[in-house]
C-alpha beads as a LAMMPS data file, in Angstrom:
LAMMPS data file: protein, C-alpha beads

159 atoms
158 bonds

1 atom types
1 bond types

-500.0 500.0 xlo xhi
-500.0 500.0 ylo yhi
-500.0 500.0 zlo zhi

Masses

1 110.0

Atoms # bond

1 1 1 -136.091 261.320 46.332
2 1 1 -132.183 262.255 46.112
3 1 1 -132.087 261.996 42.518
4 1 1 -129.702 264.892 42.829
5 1 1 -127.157 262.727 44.520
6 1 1 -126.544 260.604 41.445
7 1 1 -123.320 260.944 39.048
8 1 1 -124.030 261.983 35.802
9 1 1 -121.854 259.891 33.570
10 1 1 -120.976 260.706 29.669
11 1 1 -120.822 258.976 26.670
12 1 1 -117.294 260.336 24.323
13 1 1 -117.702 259.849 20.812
14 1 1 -115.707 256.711 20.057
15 1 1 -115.668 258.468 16.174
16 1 1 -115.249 261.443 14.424
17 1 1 -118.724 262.471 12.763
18 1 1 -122.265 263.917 12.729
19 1 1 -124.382 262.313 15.774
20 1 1 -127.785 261.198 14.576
21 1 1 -130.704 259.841 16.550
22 1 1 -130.973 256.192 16.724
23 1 1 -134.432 256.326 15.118
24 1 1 -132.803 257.665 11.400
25 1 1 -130.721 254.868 11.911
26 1 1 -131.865 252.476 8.069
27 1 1 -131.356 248.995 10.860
28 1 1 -134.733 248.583 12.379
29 1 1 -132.612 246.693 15.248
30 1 1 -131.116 249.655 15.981
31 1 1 -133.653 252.514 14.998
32 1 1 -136.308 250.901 17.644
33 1 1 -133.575 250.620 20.363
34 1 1 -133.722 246.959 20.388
35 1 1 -129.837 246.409 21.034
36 1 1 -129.752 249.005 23.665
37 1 1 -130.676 252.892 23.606
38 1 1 -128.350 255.654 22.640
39 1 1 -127.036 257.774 19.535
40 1 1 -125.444 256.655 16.179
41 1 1 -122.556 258.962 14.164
42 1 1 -121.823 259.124 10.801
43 1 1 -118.569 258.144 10.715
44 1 1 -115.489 260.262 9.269
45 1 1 -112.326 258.399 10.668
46 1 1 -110.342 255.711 10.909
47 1 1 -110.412 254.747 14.356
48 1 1 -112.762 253.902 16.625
49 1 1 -111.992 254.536 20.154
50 1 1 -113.508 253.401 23.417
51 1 1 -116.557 256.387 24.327
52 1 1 -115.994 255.739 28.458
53 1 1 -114.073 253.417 31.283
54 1 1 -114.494 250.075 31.515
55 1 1 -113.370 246.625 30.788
56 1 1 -113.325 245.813 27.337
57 1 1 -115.813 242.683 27.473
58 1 1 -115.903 241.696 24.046
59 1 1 -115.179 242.107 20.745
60 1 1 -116.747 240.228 17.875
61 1 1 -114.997 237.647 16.035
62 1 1 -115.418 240.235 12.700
63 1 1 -113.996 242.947 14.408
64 1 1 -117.035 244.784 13.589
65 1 1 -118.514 245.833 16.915
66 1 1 -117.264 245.542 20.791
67 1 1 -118.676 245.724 24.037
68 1 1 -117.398 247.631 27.123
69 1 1 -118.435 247.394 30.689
70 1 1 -117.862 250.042 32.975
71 1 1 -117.645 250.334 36.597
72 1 1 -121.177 251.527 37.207
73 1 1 -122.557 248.383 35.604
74 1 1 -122.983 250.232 32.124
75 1 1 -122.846 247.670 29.485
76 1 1 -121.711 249.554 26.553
77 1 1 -121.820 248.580 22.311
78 1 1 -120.157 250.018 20.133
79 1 1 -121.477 248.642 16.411
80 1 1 -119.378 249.839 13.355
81 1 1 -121.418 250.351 10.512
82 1 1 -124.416 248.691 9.245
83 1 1 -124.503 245.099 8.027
84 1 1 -121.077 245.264 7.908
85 1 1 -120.813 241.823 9.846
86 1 1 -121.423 240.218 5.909
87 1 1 -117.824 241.332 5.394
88 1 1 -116.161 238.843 7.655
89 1 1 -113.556 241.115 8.982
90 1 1 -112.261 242.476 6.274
91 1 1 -111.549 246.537 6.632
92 1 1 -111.438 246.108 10.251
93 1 1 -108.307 245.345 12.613
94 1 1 -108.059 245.067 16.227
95 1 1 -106.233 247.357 17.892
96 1 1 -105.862 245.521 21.925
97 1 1 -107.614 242.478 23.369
98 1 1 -110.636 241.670 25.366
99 1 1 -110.207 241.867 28.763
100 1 1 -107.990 245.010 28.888
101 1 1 -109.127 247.997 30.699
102 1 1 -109.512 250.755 28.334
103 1 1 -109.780 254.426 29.328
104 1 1 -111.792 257.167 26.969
105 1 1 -110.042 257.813 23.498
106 1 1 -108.186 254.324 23.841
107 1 1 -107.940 252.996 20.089
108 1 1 -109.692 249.881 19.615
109 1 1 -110.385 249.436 16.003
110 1 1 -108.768 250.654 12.898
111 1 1 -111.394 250.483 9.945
112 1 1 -110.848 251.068 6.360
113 1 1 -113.334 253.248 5.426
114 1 1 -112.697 253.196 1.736
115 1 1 -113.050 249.622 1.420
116 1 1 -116.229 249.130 3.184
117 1 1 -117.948 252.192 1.515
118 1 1 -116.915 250.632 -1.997
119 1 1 -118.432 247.413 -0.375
120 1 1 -121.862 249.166 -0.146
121 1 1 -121.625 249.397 3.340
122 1 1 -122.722 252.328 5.414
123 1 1 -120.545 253.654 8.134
124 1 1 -123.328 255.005 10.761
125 1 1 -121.889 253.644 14.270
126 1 1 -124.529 252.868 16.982
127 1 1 -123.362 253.614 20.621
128 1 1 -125.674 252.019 22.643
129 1 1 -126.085 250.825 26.467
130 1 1 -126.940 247.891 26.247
131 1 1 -128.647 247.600 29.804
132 1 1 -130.931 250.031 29.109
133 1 1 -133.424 249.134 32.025
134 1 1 -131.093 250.628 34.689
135 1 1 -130.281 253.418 33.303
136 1 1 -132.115 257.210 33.494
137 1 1 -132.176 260.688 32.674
138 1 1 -130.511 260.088 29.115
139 1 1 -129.742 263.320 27.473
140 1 1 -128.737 262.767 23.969
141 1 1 -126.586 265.302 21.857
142 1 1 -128.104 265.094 18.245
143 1 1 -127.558 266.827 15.001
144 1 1 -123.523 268.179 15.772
145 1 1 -120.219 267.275 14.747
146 1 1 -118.214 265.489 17.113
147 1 1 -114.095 264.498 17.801
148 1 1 -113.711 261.117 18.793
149 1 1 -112.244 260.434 22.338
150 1 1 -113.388 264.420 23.173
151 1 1 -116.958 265.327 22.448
152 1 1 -120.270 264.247 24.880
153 1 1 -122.698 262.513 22.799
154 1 1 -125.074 261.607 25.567
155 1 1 -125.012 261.558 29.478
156 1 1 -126.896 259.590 31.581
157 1 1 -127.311 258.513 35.488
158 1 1 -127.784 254.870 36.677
159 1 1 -130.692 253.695 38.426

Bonds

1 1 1 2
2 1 2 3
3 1 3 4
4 1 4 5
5 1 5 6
6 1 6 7
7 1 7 8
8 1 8 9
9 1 9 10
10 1 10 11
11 1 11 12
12 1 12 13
13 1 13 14
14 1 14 15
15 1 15 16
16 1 16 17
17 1 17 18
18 1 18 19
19 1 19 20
20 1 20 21
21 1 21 22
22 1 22 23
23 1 23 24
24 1 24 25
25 1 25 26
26 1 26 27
27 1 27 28
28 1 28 29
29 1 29 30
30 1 30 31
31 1 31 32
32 1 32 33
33 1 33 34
34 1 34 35
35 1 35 36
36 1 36 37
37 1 37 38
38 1 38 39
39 1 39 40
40 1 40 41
41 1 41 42
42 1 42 43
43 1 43 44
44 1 44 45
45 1 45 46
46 1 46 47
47 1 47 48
48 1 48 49
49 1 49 50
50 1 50 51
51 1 51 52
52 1 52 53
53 1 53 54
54 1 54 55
55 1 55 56
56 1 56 57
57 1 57 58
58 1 58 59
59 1 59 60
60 1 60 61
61 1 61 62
62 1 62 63
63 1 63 64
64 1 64 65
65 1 65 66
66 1 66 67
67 1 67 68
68 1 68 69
69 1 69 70
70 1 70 71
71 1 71 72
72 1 72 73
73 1 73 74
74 1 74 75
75 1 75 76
76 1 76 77
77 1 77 78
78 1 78 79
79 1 79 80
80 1 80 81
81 1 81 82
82 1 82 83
83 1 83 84
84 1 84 85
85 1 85 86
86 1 86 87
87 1 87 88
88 1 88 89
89 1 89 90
90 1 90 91
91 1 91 92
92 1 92 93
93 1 93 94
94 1 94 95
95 1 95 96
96 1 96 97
97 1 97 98
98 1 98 99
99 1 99 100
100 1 100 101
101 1 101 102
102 1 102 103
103 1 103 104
104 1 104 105
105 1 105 106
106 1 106 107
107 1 107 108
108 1 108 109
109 1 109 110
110 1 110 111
111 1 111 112
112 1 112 113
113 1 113 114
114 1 114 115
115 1 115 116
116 1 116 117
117 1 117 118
118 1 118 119
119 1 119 120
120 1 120 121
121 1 121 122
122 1 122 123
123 1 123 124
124 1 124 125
125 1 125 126
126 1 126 127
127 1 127 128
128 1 128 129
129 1 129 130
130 1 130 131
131 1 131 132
132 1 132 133
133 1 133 134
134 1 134 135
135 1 135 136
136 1 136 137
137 1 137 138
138 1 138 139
139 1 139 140
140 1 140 141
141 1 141 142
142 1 142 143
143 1 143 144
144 1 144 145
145 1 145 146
146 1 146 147
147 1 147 148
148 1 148 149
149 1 149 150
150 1 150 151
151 1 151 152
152 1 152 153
153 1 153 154
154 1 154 155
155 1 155 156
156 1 156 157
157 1 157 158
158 1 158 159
């Protein structure tokens, strides 16, 4: 009934790319929102930065992917590329540790692009809560170009 009292929070690009909608995503994981529901970009840069506030929770032993929880309860993934745990770390370095508070545009992995494209890999980047179930009102920004650590690329409210 007071919907209209709950913050609207946003999701920054954590890349520089084109935002697609998770359902062109070629991972049927992440095309049917299995891992969590949000947007995927095509990635352009170098480093990936944290998309909101939180704690960073995790990041996977391959460097490939990391998790962020925010103050709201959000559980946040960020997934680098598809398949592109196979390569066992290599083309990605960590930038800061778990358990650090990050705050939007934070750098938290530096990729080489070059080397995991010539590795066959694609660079489309889920961004996906993973705690879908208490979120709402998800308004995804599809189809544009985005600047990592500045451009929305979807809001949503908690439950």
């Amino acid at each position: 009934m007071l919907d209209f009292f709950k913050k609207t929070y946003a999701m920054i690009a954590p890349v520089s790319g084109k935002v697609i909608n998770l359902s062109k995503v070629p991972d049927e994981v992440f095309a049917n929102k299995l891992a969590g529901d949000g947007v995927a970009i095509e990635c352009f840069d170098d480093v990936i930065v944290s998309p909101i506030e939180g704690t960073l929770s995790l990041i996977f032993k391959t460097n490939h992917a990391f998790g962020i929880t925010t103050d709201n309860g959000a559980e946040v993934l960020v997934h680098i590329g598809i398949d592109t745990v196979k390569l066992s770390g290599k083309g990605f370095q960590r930038l800061t540790s778990e358990g650090n508070k990050v705050k939007v545009g934070e750098p938290i992995i530096k990729i080489d692009r070059q080397f995991i494209k010539e590795a066959g890999y694609s660079l489309i980047t889920p961004v996906l809560v993973t705690n879908r179930d208490n979120l709402k009102d998800i308004n995804y920004k599809t189809d544009i170009e985005v600047i990592s650590g500045k451009d929305t690329i979807f809001t949503y409210k908690m439950k």
